[in-house]
C-alpha positions in Angstrom: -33.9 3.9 -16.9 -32.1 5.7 -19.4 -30.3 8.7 -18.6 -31.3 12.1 -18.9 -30.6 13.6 -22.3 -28.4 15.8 -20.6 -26.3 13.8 -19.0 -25.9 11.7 -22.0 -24.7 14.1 -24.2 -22.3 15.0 -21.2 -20.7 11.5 -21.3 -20.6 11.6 -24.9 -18.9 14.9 -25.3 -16.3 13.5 -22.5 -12.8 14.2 -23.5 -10.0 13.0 -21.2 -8.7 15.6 -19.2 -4.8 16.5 -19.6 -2.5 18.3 -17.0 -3.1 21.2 -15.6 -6.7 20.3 -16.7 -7.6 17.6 -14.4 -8.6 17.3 -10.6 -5.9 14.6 -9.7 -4.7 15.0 -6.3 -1.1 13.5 -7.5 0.0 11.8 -11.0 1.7 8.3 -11.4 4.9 10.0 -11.5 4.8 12.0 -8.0 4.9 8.3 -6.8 8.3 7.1 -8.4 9.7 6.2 -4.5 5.9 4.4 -3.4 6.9 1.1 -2.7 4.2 -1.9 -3.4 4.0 -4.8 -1.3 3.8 -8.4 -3.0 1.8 -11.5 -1.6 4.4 -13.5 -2.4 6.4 -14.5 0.5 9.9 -14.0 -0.3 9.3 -11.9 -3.6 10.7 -8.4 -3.2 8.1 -5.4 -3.8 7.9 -3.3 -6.4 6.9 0.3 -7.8 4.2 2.1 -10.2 7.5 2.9 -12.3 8.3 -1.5 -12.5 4.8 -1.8 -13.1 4.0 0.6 -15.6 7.5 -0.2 -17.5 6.2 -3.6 -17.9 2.6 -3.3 -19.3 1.0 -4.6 -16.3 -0.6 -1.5 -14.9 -2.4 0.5 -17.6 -5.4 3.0 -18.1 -6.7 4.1 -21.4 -9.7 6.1 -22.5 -12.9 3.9 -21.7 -14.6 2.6 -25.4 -17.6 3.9 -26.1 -20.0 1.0 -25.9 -18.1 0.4 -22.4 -19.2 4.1 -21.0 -22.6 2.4 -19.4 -23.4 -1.0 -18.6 -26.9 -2.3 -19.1 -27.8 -4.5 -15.9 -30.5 -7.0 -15.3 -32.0 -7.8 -12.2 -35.1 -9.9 -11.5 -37.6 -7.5 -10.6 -40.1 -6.6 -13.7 -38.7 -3.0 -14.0 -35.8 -4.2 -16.6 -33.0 -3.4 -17.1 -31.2 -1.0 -15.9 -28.0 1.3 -16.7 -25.0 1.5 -14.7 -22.3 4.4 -15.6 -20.9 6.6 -16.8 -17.5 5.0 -17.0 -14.5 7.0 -18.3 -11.6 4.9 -17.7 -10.5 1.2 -18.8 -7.9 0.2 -16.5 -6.3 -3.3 -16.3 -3.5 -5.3 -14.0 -1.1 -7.4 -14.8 0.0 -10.6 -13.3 2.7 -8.7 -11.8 -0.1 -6.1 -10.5 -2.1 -8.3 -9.2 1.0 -10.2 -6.4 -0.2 -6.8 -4.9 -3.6 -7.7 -3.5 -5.1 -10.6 -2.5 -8.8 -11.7 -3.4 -9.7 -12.8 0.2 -8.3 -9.6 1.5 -10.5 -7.7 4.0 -10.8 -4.9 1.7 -11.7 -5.6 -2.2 -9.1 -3.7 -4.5 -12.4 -1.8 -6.5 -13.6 -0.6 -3.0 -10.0 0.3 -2.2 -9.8 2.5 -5.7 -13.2 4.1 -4.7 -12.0 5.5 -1.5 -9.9 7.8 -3.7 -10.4 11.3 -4.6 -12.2 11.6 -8.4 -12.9 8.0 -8.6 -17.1 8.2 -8.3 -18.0 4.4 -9.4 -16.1 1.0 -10.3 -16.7 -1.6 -12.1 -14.7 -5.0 -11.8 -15.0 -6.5 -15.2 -12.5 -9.8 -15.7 -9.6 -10.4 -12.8 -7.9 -8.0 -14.8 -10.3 -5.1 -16.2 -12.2 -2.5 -14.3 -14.2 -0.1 -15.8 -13.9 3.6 -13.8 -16.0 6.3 -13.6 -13.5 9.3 -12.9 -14.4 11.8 -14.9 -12.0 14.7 -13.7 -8.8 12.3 -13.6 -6.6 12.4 -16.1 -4.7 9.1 -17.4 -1.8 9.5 -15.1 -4.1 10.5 -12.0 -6.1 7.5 -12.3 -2.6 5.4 -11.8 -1.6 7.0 -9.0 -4.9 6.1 -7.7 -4.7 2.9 -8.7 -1.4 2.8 -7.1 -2.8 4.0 -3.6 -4.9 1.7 -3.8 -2.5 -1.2 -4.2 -0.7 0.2 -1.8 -3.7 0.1 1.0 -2.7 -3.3 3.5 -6.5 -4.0 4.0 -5.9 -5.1 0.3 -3.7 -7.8 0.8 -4.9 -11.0 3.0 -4.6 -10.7 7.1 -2.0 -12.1 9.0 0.2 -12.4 5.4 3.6 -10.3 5.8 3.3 -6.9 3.6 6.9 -7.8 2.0 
């Protein structure tokens, strides 16, 4: 079902919110000191600041053709749309020693618990699309960084660093 004129034109119109603009409970650099566990035993953890220095933690402004995803299910209805997205967001290989894909929480669920994020979409390994409307580009890395941050994230009974 396609969405309601309304709401269309609202995700069209959809500019990225800037500081003081934005409803982002902290920003990437309130979390300078949060340190990030690693999976890998005897690697040392490391920080949003390491990760965003080296281009493995990024967020930018969702393309448009990405802001809803047509989805097909089996039932004769059609397709359907999933969305609005806002954000792109992707992880490094350095990133990802944060989480483990076993883990007893999934790292899109653990960047939905956060405040602002309302839907996410895992894409590649790497990619997620994220519907966060209200964040702005540094809020959604502190979220992201939260979320990396969360233990149920990284595989039970591994040490956290």
């Amino acid at each position: 079902m396609p969405p309601s004129p309304a709401r269309s034109s609202r995700t069209t119109d959809w500019t990225p919110p800037r500081r003081p603009d934005c409803s982002c409970p902290e920003h990437h650099d309130d979390l300078a000191e949060l340190v990030l566990p690693v999976t890998e035993p005897g690697d040392p953890p490391t920080t949003l600041p390491d990760l965003v220095a080296a281009n493995t933690l990024g967020v930018l402004p969702a393309e448009p053709r990405d802001r809803w995803l047509e989805v097909h299910d089996e039932s004769d209805s059609g397709p359907s749309r999933l969305g609005p997205f806002h954000w792109g967001l992707w992880l490094g290989d350095e990133a990802r020693s944060c989480y483990d894909d076993d883990s007893e929480r999934s790292l899109d669920q653990a960047l939905l618990d956060r405040p602002g994020v309302d839907r996410v979409e895992w894409m590649e390994r790497e990619e997620f699309l994220v519907g966060a409307p209200t964040l702005c580009a540094s809020g959604l890395l502190a979220a992201m960084a939260r979320a990396l941050a969360d233990p149920r994230v990284r595989a039970a009974g591994r040490p956290a660093a």
